[in-house]
N, C-alpha and C positions, 0 to 999 in steps of 0.2 A: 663433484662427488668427493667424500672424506673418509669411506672407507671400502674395503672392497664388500662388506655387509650392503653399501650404499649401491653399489655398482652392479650388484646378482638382483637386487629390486628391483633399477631398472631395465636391466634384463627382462627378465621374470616380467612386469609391466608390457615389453615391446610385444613379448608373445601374444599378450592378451589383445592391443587394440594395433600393432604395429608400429615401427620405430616411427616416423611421421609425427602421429599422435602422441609422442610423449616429450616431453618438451621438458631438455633441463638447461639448456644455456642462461643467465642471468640475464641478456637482454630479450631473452622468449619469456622469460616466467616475468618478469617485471610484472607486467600489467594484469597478473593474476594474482599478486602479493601485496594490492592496496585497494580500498576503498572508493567509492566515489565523492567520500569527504577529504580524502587523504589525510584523514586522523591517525589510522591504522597502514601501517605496513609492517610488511613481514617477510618469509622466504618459505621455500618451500623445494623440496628432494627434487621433485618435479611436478607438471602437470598433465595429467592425463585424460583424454578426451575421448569418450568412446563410444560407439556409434550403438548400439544396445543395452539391452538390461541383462543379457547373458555378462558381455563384457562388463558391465557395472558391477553381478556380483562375483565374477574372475577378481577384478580391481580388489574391491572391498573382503573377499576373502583372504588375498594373499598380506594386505595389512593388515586385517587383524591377526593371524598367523606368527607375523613379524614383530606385533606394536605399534604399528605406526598408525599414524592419527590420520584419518581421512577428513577431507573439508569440500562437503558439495558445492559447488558455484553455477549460477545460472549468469543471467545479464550481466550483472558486476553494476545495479542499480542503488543496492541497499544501502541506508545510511548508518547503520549501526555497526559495524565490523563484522555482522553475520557470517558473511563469505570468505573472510581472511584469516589464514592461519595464525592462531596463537605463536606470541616470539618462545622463542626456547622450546620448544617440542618439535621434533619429526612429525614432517606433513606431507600428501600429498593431495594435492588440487584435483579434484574432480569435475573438469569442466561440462558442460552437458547441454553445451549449445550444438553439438553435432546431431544430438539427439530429437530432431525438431520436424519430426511426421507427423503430421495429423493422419490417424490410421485408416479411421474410418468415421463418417457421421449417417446418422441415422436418423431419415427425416421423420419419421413415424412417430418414434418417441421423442423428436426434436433434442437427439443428446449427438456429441463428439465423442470420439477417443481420440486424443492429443498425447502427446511426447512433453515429457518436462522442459526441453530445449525449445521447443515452441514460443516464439514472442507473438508476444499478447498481440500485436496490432498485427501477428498473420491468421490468428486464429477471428479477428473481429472482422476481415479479408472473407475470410473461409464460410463464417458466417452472413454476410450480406451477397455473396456469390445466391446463397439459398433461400434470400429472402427470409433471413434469421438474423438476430443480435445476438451479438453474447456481452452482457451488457459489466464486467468489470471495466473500469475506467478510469485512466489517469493518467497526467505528465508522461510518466515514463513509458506509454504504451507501445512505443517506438522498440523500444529496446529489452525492455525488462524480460524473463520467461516466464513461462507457467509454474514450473517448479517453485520459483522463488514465491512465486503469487503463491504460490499454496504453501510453501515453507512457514511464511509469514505472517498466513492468512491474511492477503491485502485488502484492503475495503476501496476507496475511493468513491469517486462523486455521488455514484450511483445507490450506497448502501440500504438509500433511505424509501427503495422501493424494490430491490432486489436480493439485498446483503452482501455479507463478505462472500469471499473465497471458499471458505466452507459452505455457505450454503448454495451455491452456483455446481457444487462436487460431487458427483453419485457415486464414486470409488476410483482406488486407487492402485496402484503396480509401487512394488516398493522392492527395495534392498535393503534387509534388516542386518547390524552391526558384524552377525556374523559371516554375511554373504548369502544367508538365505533368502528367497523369492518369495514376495504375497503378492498374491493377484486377485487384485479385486477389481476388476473391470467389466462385472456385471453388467452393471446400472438398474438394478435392483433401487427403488425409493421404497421397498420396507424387507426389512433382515432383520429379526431380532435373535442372531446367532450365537451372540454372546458378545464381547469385548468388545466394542468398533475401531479396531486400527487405523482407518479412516480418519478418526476424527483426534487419535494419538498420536498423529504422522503430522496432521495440518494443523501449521501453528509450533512445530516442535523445530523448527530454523536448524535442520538438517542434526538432532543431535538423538534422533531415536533411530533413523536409517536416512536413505534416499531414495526421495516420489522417483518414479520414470516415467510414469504416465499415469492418467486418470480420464473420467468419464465426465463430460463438461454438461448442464443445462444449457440448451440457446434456447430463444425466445420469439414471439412473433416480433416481424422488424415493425418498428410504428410506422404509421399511413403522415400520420399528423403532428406535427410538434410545436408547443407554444412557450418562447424563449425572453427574458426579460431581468430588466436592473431595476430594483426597486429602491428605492427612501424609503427607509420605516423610522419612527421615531425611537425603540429601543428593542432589545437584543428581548424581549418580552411579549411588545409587540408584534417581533416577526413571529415567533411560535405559534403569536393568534393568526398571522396571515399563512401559516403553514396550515395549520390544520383547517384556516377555511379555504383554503384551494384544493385538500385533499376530499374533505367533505363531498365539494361540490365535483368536483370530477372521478369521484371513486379511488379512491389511493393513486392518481396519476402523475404524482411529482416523480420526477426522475431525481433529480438535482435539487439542492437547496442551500448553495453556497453563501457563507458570509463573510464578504466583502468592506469593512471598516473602510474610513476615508486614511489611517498611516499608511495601510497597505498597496491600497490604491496610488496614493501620492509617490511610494516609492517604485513601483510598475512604471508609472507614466515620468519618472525621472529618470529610471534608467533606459527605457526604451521608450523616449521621446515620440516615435511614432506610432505609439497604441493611445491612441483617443478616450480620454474620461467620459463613462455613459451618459454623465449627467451633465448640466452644465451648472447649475445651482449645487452648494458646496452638502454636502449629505455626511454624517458620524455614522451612520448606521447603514451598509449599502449591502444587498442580497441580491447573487443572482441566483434565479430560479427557472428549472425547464420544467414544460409539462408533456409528457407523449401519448398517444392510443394509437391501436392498433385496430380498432374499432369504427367500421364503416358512418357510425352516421357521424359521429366526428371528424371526418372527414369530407365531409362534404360542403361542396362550395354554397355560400350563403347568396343574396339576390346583391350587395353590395362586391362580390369578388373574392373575400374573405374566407376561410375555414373555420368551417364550425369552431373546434377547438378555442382557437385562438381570439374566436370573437367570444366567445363565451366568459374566456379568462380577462380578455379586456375589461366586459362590460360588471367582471367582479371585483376585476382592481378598479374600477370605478368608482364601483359601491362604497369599497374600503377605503376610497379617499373622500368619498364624503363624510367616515366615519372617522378619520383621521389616523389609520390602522395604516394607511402607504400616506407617503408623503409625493411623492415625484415617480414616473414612473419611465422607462425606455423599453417599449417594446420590440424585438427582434422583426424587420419585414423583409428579411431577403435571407438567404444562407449565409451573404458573404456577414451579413449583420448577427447573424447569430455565431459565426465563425469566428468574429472580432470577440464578441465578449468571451467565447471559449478560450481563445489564446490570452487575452487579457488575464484570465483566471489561473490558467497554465503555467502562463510567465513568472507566477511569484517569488519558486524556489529561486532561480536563478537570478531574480533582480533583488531578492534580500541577498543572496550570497556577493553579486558582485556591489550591493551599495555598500558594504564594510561591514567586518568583524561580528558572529551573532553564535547565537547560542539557542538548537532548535530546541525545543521542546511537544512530544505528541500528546495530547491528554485526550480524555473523555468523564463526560461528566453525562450525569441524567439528564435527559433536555429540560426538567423545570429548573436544573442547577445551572445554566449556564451562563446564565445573564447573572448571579448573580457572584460567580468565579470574576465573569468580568469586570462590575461594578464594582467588586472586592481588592480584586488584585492590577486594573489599571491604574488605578490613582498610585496603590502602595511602591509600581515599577517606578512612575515618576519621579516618586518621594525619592526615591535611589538612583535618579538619572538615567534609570533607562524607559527605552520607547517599545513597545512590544509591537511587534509587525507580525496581527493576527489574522488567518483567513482559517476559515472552519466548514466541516460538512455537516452545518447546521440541524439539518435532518435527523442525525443521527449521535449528534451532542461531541462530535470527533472537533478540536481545537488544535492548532496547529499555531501554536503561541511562541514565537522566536524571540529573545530576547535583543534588541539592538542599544547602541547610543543612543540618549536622548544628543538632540544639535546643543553643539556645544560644549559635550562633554566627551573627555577621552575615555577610550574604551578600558582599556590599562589603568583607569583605578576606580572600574567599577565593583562593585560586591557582587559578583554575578553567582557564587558559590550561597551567599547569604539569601538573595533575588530566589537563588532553585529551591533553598528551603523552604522560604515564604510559600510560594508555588505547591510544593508538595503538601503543606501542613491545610494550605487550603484545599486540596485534593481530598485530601482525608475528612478533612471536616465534611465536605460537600459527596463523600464517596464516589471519587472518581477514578480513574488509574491515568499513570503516568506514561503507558504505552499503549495506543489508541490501534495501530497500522504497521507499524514500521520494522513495529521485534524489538527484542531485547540486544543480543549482538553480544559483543562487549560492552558497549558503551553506557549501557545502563545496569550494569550485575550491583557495583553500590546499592544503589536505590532499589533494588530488586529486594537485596536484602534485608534491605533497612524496612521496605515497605508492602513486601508482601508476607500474608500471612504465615507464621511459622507454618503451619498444621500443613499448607499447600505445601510450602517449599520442601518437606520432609515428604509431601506424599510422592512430587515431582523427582525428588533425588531416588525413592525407591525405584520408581518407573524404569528411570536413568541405568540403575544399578542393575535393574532385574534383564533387563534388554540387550547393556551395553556394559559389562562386567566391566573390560579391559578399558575402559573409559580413551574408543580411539572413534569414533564417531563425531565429529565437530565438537571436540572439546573446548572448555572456555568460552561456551557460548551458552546464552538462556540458563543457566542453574550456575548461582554463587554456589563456588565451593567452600 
């Protein structure tokens, strides 16, 4: 503490959640003052953890009161600096992993009330307990919370038969800049009341107030699932193998990951013992799951088999007479379809530990995405780098990392020139440069640079109308 202004704060703070809960020693707040890229770090007055949304908006009243900048933190997952204080400003951390009830689920309308502190893989726990999914999904399901899921509106594997974060949300509980309460935890699927706060809160990476809680969709848990690594001859061709698996099974794709042979190659270098699906060498490699919930689909056939799965065999058969699949591995056991999930899983961490990258999240239209890639693979090489691509195919989300091409040092590559490239063919193709992840800090340049004026002016009004004293995660999501 640096001054005694400093020191009545955190006072004032113990009152509200307990001296315990607030945390200012420099080796207590560490691990709340950086990223999980360790791009960003920062400090902060202190951190405080509070067990309600009474105490959330105690917290959040008495800084704005003061000035001081509040920063919600959930998992400490994000890649963009979202959850880390800006350097040079008074902050304090608003941790809300204490915050982690699931209140109440309701099997009738098949919804939850979840706490923002809630990690994802207890509420997908909570859900299969009742023979329900709740079908968000990804890597970090382990660890990440709901808050941040909705902060950031997270998508993952699943988007492409269920959608993001927002549309999985029937309402929300918040703490708006001033310390006022909205509770919207209806679960109302129609309000036409006026404004939707809801949908003003998710997606705003903690800078219009903070979620506490919200009303989740779960779903019937599927009976049947039919899991598989495909060859296709081009990023064109899959889209025709997408949409005739959806055709023929009524929208049952869950997943529709692509999987490229650099990506692949660098997964099975770095962790050796994760097994290539294929044995014959594939450019173009897509995993794909199908599910129902749906009794005759699940039913065992005269050879042993599930409906499902024989059904999708005997169409990826079709399509390789048609030359539409090239090679195919079909999933026949859990532990087989468990491999190719962690294979998929593994990526971030074996690009990060094979050297030196530059992530990049886009999206593009799905008829634009074959042709981002046939555009900008060659031009990355022309520059020496190697792009270590996997994508959620289904839903046109690219997750395009920049690396070394072999052979060449990372240190004098144009990687600054490489992200213009990238963005000029975004625009051409009408894509955006942030697909899942948020804006954070790490992307406010290009935010500026490439979102539309008209938005960015309507988005600072919002800002300004909400959050006057500009102490709600400032520095984040809206160039100043």
């Amino acid at each position: 503490m640096n001054s005694d202004t400093d020191l009545r704060l955190i006072q004032s703070l113990r009152k509200i959640v307990g001296d315990k809960n607030v945390l200012v020693r420099t080796e207590d707040v560490a691990g709340y003052v950086v990223d999980w890229t360790s791009q960003f770090k920062s400090q902060a007055l202190a951190v405080v953890r509070p067990v309600s949304t009474k105490e959330v908006s105690g917290i959040v009243k008495l800084c704005a009161e003061q000035g001081i900048a509040v920063v919600p933190q959930g998992g400490r997952t994000g890649l963009c600096g979202g959850g880390v204080p800006i350097l040079d400003q008074p902050s304090v951390v608003v941790s809300l992993t204490r915050m982690n009830a699931v209140r109440s689920i309701d099997l009738g309308s098949r919804t939850v009330v979840a706490e923002a502190g809630v990690v994802l893989g207890s509420l997908h726990e909570a859900a299969s307990a009742n023979d329900l999914v709740f079908p968000l999904f990804f890597g970090a399901r382990g660890s990440c919370t709901l808050g941040g899921n909705l902060s950031t509106n997270a998508g993952g594997s699943n988007v492409v038969r269920y959608g993001t974060t927002r549309e999985l949300c029937l309402g929300i509980e918040a703490v708006l800049p001033d310390g006022s309460i909205v509770n919207g935890l209806t679960g109302l699927r129609k309000d036409n009341t006026g404004y939707d706060l809801k949908d003003l809160l998710i997606g705003a990476e903690g800078t219009l107030g903070i979620i506490t809680a919200a009303v989740f969709k779960f779903f019937p848990a599927p009976t049947s699932r039919a899991t598989a690594f495909l060859s296709v001859p081009s990023l064109s061709a899959a889209l025709q193998v997408l949409n005739r698996l959806q055709d023929h099974t009524g929208n049952g794709v869950e997943a529709y990951e692509y999987m490229p042979k650099p990506a692949v190659d660098v997964i099975c270098k770095v962790f050796p013992e994760i097994r290539r699906p294929l044995d014959d060498p594939f450019e173009t490699g897509i995993l794909v799951e199908l599910a129902s919930s749906r009794p005759h689909d699940s039913e065992q056939m005269e050879d042993g088999s599930v409906r499902l799965q024989s059904e999708v065999i005997e169409l990826l058969g079709d399509m390789m007479e048609q030359d539409l699949v090239l090679d195919a591995m079909i999933a026949q056991s859990d532990q087989q379809r468990a491999d190719l999930w962690r294979m998929r899983e593994s990526i971030l961490e074996a690009i990060t530990k094979n050297g030196p990258v530059y992530h990049l999240d886009l999206s593009l239209p799905l008829q634009n995405v074959a042709a981002f890639v046939e555009k900008m693979d060659p031009e990355m090489a022309r520059m020496g780098i190697q792009p270590l691509t996997v994508g959620h195919l289904g839903d046109g989300n690219l997750h395009y990392a920049l690396a070394a091409a072999e052979g060449r040092d990372w240190d004098n590559l144009q990687i600054e020139a490489a992200k213009e490239a990238v963005f000029d063919c975004l625009l051409e193709l009408n894509g955006s440069f942030s697909a899942e992840h948020g804006i954070g800090q790490s992307k406010l340049q290009v935010m500026s640079a490439m979102k539309e004026p008209s938005q960015l002016v309507a988005m600072r009004a919002i800002k300004s109308a909400l959050d006057p004293k500009n102490t709600m995660n400032p520095g984040k999501l809206i160039p100043s």
